[in-house]
mmCIF file of the protein (N, C-alpha, C, O) and its ligand, coordinates in Angstrom:
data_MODEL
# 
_entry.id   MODEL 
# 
loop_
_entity.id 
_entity.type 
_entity.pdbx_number_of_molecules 
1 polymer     1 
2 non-polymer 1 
# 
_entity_poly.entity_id                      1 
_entity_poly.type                           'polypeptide(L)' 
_entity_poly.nstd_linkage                   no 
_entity_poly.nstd_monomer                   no 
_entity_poly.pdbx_seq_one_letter_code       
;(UNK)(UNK)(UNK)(UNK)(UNK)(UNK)(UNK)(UNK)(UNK)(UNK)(UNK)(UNK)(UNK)(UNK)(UNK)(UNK)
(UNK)(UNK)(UNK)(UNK)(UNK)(UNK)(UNK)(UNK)(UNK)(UNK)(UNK)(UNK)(UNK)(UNK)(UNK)(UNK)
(UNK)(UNK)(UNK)(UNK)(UNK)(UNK)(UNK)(UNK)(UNK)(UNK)(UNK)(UNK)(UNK)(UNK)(UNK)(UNK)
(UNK)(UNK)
;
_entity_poly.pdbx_seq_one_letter_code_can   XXXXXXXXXXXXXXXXXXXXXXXXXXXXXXXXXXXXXXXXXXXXXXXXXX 
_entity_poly.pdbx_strand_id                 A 
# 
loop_
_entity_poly_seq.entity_id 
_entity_poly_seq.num 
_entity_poly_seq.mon_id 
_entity_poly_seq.hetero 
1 1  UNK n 
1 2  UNK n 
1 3  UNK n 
1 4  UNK n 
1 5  UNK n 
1 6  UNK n 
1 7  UNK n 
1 8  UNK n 
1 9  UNK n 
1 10 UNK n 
1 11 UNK n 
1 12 UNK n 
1 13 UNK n 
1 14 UNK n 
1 15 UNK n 
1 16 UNK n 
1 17 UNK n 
1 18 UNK n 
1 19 UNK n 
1 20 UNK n 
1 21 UNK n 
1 22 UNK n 
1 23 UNK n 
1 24 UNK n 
1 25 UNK n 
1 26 UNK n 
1 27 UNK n 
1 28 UNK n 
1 29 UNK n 
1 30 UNK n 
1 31 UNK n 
1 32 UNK n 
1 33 UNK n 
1 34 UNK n 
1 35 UNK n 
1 36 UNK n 
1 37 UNK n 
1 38 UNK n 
1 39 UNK n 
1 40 UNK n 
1 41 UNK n 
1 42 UNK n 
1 43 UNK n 
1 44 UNK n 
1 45 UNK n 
1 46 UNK n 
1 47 UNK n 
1 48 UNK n 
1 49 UNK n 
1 50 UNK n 
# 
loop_
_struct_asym.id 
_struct_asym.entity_id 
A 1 
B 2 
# 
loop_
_chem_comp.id 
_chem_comp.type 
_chem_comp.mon_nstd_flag 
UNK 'L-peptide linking' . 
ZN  non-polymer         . 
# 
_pdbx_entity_nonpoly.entity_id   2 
_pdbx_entity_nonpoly.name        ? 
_pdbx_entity_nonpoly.comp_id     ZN 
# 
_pdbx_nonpoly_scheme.asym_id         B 
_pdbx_nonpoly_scheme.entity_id       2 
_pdbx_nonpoly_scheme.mon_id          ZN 
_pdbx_nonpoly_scheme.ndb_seq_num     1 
_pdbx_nonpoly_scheme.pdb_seq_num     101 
_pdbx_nonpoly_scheme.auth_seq_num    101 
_pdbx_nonpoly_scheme.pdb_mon_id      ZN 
_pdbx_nonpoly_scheme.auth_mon_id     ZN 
_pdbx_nonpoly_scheme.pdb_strand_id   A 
_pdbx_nonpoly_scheme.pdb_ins_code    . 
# 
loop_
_atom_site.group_PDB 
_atom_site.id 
_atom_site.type_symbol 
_atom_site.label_atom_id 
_atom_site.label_alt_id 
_atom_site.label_comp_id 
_atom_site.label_asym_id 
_atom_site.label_entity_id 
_atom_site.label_seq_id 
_atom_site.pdbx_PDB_ins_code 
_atom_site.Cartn_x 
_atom_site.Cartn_y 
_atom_site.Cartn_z 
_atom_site.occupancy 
_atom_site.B_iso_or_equiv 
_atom_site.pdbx_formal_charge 
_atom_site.auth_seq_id 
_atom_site.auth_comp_id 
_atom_site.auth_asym_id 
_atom_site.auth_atom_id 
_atom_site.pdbx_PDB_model_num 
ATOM   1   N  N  . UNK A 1 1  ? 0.840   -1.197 0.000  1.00 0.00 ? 1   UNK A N  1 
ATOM   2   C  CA . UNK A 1 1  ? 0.000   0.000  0.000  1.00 0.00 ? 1   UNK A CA 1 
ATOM   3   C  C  . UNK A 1 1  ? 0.877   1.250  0.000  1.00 0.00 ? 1   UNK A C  1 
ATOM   4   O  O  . UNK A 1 1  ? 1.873   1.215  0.722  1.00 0.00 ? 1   UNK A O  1 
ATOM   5   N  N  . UNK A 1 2  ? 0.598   2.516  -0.824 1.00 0.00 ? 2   UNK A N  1 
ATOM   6   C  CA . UNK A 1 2  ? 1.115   3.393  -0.443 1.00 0.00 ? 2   UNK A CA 1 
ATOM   7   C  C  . UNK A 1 2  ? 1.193   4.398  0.214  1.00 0.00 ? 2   UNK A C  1 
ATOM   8   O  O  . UNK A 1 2  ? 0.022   4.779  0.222  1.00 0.00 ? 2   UNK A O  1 
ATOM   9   N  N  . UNK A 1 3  ? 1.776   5.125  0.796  1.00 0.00 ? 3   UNK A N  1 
ATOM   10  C  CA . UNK A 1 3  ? 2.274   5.832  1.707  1.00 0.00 ? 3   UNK A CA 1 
ATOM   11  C  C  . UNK A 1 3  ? 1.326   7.442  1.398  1.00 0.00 ? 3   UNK A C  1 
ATOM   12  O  O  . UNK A 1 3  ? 1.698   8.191  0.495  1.00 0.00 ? 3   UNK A O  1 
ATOM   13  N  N  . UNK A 1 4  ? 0.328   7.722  2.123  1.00 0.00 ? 4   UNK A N  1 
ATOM   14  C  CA . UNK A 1 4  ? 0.089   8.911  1.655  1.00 0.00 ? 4   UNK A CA 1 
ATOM   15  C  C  . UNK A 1 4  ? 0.968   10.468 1.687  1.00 0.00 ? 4   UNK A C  1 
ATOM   16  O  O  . UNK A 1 4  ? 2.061   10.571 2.244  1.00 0.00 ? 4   UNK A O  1 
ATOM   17  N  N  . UNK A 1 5  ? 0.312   11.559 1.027  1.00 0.00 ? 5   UNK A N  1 
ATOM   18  C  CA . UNK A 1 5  ? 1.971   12.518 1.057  1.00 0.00 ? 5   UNK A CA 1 
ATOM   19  C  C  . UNK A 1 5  ? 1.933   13.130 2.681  1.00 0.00 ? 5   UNK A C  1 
ATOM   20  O  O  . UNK A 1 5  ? 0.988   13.383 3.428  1.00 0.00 ? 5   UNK A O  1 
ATOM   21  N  N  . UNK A 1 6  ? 3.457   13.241 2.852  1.00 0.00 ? 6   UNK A N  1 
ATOM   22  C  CA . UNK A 1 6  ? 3.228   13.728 4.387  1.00 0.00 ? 6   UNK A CA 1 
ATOM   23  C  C  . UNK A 1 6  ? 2.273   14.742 4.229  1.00 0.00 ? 6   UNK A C  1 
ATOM   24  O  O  . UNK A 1 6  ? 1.230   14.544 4.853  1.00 0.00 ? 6   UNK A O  1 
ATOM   25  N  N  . UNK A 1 7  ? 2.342   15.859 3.514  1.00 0.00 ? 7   UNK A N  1 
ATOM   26  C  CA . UNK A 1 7  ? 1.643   17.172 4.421  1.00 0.00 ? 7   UNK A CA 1 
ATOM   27  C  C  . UNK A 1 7  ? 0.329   16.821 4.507  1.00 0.00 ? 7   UNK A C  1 
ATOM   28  O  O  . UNK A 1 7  ? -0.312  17.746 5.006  1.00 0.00 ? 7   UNK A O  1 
ATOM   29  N  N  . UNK A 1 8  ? -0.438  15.742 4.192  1.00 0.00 ? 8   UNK A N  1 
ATOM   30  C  CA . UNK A 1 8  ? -1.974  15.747 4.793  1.00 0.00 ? 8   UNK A CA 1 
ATOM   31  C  C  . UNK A 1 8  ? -1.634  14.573 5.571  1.00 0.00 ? 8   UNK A C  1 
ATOM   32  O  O  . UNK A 1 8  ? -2.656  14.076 6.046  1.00 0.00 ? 8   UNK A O  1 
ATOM   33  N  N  . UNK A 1 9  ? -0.458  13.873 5.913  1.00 0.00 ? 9   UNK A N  1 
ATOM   34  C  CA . UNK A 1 9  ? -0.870  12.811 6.470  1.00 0.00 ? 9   UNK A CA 1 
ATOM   35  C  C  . UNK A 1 9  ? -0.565  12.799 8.229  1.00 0.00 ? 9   UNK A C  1 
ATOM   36  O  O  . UNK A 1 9  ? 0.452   12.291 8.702  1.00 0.00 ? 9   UNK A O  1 
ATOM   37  N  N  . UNK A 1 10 ? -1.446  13.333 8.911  1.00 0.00 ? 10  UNK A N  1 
ATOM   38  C  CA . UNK A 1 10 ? -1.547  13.795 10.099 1.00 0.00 ? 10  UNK A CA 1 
ATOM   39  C  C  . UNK A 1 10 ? -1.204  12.135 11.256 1.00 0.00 ? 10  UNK A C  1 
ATOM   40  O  O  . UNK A 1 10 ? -0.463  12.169 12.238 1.00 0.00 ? 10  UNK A O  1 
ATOM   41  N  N  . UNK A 1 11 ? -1.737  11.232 10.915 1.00 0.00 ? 11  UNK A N  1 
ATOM   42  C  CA . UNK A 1 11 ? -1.406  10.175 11.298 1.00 0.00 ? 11  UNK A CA 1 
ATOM   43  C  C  . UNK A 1 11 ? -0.241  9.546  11.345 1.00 0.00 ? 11  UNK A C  1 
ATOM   44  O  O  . UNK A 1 11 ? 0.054   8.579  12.048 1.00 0.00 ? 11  UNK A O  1 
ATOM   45  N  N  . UNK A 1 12 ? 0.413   10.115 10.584 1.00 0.00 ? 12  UNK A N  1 
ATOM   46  C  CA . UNK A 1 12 ? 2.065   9.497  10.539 1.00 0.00 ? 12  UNK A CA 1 
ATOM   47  C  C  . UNK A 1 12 ? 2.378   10.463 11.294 1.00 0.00 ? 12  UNK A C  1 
ATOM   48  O  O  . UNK A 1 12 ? 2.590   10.020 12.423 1.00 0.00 ? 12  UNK A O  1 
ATOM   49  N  N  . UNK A 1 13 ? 2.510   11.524 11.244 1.00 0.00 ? 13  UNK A N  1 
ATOM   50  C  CA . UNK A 1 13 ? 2.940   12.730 11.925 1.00 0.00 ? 13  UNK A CA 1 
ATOM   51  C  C  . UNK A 1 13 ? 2.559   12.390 13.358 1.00 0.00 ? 13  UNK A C  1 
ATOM   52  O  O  . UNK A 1 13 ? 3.583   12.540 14.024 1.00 0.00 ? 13  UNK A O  1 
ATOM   53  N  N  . UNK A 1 14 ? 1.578   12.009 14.117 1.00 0.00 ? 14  UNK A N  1 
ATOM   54  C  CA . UNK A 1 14 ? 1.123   11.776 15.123 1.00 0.00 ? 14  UNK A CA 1 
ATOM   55  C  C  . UNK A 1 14 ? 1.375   10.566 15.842 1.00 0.00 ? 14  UNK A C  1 
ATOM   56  O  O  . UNK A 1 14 ? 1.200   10.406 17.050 1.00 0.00 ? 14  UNK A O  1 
ATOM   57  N  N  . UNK A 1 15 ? 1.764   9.791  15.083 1.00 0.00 ? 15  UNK A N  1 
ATOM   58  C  CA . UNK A 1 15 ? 2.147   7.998  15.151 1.00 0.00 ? 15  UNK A CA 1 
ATOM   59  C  C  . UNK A 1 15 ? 3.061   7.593  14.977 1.00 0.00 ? 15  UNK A C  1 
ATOM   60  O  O  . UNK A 1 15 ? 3.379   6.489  15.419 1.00 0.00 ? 15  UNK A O  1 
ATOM   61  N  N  . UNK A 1 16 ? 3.893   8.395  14.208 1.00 0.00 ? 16  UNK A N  1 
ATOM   62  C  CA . UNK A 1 16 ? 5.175   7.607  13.327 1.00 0.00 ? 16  UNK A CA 1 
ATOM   63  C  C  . UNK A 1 16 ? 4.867   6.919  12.677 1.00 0.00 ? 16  UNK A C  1 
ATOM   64  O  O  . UNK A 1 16 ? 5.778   6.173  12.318 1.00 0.00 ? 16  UNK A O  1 
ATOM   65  N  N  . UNK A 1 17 ? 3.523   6.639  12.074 1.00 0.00 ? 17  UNK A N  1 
ATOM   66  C  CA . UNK A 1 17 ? 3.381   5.114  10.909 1.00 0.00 ? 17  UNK A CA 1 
ATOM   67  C  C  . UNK A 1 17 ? 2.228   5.609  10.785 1.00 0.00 ? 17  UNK A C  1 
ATOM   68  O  O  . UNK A 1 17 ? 1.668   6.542  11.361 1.00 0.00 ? 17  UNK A O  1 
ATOM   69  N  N  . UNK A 1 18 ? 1.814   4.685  9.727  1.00 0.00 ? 18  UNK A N  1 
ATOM   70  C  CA . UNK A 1 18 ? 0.710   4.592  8.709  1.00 0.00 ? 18  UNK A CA 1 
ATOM   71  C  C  . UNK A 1 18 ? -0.639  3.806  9.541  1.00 0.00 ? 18  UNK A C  1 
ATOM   72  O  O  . UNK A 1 18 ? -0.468  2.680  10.009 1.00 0.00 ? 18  UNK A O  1 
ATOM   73  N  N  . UNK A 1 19 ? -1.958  4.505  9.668  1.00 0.00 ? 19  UNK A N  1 
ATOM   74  C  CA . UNK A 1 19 ? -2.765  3.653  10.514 1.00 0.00 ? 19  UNK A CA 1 
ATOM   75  C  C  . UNK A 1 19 ? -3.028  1.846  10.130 1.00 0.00 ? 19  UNK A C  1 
ATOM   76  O  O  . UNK A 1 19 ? -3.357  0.862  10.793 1.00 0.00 ? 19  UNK A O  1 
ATOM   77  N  N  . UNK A 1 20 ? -2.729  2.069  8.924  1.00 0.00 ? 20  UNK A N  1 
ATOM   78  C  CA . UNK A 1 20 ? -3.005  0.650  8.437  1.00 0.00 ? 20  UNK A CA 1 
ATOM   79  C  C  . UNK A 1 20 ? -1.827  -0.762 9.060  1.00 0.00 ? 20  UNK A C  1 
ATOM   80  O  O  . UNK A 1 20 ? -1.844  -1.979 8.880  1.00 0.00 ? 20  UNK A O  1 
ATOM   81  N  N  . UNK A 1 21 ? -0.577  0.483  10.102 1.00 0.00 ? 21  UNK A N  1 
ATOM   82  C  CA . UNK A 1 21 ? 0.695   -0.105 10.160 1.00 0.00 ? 21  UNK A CA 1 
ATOM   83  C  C  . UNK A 1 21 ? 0.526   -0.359 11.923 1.00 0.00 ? 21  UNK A C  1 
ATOM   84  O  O  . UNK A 1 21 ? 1.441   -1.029 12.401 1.00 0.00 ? 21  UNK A O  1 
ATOM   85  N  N  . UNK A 1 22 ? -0.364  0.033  12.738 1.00 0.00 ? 22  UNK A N  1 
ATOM   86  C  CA . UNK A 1 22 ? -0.932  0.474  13.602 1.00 0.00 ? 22  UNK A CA 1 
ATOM   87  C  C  . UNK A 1 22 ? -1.444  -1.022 14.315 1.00 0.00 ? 22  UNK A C  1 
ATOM   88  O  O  . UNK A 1 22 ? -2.651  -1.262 14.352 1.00 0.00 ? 22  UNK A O  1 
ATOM   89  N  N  . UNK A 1 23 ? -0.438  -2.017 14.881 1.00 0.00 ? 23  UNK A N  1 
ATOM   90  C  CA . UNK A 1 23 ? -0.863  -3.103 15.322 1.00 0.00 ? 23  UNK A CA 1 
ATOM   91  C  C  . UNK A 1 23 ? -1.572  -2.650 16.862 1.00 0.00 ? 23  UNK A C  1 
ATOM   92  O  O  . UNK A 1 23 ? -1.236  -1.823 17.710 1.00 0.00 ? 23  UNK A O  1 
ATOM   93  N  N  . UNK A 1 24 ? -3.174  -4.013 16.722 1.00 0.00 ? 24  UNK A N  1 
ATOM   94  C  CA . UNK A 1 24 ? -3.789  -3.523 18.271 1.00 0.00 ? 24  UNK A CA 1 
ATOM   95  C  C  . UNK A 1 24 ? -3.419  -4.972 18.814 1.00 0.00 ? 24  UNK A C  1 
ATOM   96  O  O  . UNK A 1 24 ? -3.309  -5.918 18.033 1.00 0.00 ? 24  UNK A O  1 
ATOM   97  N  N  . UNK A 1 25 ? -3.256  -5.089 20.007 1.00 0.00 ? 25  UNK A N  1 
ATOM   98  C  CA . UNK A 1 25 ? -3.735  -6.187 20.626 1.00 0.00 ? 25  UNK A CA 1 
ATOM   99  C  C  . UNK A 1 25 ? -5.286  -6.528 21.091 1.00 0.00 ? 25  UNK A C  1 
ATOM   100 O  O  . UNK A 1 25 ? -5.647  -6.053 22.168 1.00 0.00 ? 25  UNK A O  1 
ATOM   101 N  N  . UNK A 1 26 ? -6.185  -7.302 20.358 1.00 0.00 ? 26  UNK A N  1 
ATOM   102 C  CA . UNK A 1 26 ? -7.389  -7.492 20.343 1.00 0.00 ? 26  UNK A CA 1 
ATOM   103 C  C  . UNK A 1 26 ? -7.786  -7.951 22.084 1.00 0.00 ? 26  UNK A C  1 
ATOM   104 O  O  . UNK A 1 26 ? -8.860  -7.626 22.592 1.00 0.00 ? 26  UNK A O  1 
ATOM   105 N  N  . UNK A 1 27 ? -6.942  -8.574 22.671 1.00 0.00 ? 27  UNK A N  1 
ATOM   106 C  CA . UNK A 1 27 ? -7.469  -8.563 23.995 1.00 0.00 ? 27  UNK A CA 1 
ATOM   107 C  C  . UNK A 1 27 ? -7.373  -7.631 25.034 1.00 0.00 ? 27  UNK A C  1 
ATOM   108 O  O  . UNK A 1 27 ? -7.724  -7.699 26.212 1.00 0.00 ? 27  UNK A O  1 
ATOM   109 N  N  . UNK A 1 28 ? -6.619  -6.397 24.124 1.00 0.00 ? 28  UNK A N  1 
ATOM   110 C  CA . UNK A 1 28 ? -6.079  -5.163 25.313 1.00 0.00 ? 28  UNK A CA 1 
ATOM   111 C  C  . UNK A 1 28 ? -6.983  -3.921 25.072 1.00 0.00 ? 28  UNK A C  1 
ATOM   112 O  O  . UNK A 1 28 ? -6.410  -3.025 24.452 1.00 0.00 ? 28  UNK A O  1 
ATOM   113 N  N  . UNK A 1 29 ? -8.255  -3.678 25.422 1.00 0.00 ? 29  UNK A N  1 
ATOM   114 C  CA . UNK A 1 29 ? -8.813  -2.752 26.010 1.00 0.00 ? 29  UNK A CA 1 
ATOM   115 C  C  . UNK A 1 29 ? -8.659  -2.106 26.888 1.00 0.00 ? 29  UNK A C  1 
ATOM   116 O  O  . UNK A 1 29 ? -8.245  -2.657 27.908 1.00 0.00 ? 29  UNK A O  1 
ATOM   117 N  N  . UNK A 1 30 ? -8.937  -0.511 26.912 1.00 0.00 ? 30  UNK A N  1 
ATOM   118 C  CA . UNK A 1 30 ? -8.579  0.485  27.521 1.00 0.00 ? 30  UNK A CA 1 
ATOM   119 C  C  . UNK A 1 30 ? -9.712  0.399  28.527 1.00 0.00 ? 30  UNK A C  1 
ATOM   120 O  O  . UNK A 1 30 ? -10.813 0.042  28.108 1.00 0.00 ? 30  UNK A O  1 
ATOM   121 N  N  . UNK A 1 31 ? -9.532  0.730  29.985 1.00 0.00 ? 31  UNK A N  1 
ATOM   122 C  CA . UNK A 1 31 ? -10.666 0.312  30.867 1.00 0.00 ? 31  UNK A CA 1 
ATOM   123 C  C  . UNK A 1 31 ? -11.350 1.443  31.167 1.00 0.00 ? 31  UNK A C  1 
ATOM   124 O  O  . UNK A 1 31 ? -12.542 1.485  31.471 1.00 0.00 ? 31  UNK A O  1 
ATOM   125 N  N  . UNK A 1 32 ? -10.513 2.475  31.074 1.00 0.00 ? 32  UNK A N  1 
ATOM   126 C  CA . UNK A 1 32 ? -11.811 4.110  30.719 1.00 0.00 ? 32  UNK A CA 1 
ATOM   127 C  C  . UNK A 1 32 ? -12.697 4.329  29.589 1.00 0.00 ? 32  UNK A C  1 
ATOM   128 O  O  . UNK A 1 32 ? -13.847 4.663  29.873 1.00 0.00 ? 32  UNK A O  1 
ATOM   129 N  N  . UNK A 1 33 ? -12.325 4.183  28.118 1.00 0.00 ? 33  UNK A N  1 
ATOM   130 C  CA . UNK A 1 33 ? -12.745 4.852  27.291 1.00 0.00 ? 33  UNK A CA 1 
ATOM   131 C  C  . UNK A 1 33 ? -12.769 4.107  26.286 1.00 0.00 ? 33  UNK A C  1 
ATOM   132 O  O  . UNK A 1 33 ? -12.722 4.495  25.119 1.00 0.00 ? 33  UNK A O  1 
ATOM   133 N  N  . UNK A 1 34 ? -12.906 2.091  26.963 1.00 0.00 ? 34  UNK A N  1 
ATOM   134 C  CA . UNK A 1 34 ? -13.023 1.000  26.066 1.00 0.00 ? 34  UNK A CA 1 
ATOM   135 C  C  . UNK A 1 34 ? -12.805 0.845  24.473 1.00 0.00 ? 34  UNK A C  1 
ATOM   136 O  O  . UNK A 1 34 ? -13.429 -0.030 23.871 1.00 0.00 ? 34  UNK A O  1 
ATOM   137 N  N  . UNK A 1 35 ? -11.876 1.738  23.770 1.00 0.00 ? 35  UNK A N  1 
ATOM   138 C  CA . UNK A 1 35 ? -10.933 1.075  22.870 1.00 0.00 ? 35  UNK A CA 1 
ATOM   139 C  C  . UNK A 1 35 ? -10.004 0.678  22.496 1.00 0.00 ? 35  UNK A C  1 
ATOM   140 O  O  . UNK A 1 35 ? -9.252  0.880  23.449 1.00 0.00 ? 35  UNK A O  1 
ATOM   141 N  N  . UNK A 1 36 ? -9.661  0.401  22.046 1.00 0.00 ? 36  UNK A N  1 
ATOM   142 C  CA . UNK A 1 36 ? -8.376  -0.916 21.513 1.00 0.00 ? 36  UNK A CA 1 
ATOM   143 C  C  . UNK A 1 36 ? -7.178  -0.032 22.128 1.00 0.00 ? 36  UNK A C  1 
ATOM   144 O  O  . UNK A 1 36 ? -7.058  1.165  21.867 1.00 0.00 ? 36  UNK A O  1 
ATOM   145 N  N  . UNK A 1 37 ? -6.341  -0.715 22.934 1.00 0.00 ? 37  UNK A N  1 
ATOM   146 C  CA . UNK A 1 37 ? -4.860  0.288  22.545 1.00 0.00 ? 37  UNK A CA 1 
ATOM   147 C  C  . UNK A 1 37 ? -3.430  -0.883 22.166 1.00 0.00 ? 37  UNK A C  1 
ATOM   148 O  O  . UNK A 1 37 ? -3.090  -2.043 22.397 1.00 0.00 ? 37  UNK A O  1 
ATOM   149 N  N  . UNK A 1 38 ? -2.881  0.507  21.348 1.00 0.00 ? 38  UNK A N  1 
ATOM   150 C  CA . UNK A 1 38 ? -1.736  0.006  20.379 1.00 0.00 ? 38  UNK A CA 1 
ATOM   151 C  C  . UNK A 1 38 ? -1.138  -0.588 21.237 1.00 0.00 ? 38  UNK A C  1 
ATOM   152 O  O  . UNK A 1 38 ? -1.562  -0.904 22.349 1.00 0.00 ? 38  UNK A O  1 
ATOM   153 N  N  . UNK A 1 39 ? 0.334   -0.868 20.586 1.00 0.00 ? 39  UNK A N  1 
ATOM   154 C  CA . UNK A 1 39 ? 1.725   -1.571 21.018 1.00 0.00 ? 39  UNK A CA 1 
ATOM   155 C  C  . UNK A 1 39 ? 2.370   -0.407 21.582 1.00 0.00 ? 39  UNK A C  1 
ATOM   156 O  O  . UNK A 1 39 ? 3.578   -0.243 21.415 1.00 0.00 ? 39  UNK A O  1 
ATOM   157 N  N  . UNK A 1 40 ? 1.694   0.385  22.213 1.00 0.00 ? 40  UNK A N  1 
ATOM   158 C  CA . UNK A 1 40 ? 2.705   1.720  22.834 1.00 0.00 ? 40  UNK A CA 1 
ATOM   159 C  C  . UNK A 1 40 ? 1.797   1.775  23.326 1.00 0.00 ? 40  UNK A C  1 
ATOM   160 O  O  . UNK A 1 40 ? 2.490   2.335  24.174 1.00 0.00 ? 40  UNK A O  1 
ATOM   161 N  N  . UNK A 1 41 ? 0.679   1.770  23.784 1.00 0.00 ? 41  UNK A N  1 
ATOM   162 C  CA . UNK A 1 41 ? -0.211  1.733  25.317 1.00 0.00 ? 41  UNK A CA 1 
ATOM   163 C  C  . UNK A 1 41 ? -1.137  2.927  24.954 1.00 0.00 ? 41  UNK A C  1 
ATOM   164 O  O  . UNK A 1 41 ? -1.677  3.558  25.863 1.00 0.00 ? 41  UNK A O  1 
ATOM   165 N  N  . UNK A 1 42 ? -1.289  3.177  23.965 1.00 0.00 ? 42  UNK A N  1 
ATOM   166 C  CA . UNK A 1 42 ? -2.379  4.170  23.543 1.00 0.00 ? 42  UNK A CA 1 
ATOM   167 C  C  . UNK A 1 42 ? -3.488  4.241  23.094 1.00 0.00 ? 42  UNK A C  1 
ATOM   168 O  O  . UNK A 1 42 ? -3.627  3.846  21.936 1.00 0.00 ? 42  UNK A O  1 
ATOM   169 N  N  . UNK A 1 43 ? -4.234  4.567  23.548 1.00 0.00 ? 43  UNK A N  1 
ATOM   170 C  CA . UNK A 1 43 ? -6.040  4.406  23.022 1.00 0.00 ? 43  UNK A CA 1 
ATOM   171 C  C  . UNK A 1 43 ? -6.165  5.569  22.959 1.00 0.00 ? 43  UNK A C  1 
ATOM   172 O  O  . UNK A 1 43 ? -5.223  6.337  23.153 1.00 0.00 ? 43  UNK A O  1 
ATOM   173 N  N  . UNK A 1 44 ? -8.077  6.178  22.498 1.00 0.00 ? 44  UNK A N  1 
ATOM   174 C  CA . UNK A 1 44 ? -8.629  6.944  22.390 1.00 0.00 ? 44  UNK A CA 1 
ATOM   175 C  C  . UNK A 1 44 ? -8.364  8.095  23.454 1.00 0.00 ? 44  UNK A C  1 
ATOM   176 O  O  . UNK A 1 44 ? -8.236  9.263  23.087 1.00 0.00 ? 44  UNK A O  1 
ATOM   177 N  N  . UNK A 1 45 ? -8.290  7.731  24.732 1.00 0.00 ? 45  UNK A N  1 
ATOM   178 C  CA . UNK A 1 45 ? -8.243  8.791  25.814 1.00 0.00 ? 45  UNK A CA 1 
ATOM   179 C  C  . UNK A 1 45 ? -6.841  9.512  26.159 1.00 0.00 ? 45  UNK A C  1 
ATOM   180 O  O  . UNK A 1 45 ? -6.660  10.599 26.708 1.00 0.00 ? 45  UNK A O  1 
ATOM   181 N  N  . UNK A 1 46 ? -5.811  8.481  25.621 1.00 0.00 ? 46  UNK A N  1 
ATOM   182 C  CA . UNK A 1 46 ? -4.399  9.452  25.169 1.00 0.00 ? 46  UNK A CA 1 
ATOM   183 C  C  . UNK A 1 46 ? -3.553  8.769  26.279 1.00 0.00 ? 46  UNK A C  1 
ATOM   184 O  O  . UNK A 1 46 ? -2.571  9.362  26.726 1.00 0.00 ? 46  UNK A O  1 
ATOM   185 N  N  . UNK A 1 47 ? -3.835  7.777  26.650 1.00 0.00 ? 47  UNK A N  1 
ATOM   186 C  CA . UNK A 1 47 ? -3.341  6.909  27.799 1.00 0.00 ? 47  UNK A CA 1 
ATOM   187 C  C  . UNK A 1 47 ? -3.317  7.475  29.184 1.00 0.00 ? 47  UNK A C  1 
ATOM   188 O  O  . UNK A 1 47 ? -2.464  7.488  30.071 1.00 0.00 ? 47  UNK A O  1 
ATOM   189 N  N  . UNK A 1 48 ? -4.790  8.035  29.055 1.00 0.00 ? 48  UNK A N  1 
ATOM   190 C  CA . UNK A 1 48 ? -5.332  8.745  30.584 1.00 0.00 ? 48  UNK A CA 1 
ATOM   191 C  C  . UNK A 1 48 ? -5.104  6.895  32.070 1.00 0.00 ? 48  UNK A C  1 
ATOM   192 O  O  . UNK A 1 48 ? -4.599  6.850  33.191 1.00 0.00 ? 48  UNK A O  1 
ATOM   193 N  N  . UNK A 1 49 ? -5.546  6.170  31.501 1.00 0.00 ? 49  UNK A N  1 
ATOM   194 C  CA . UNK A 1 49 ? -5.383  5.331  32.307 1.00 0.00 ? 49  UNK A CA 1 
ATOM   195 C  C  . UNK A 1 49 ? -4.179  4.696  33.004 1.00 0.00 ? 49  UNK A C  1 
ATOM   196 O  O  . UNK A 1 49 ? -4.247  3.617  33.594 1.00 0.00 ? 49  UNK A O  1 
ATOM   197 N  N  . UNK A 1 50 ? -3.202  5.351  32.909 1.00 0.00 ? 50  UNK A N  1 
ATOM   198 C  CA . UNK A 1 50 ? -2.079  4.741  33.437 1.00 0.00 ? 50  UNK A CA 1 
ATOM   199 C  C  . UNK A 1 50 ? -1.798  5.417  34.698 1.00 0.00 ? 50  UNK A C  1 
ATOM   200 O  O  . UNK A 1 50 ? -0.837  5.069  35.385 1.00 0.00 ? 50  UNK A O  1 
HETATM 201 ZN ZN . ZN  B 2 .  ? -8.550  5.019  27.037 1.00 0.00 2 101 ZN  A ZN 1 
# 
């Protein structure tokens, strides 16, 4: 897949990678704001739960 151009691609900029590159662990839910978080401990709430 390709790489969209940086200047709209806010997700790389924000992530370092491509969302499609963005591994979750399916059994690791966030226990505040119950979605998925990455391989760097991040979900929706910005890793308020730690
Ligand atoms: Zn959360």
């Amino acid at each position: 897949m390709e790489a969209l151009p940086a200047e709209i691609d806010d997700h790389r900029k924000l992530f370092g990678k491509e969302p499609w590159e963005v591994v979750y662990d399916p059994r690791d839910y966030c226990i505040i704001c119950n979605t998925r978080v990455d391989e760097y401990g991040y979900c929706a709430c910005g890793g308020a739960a730690d």
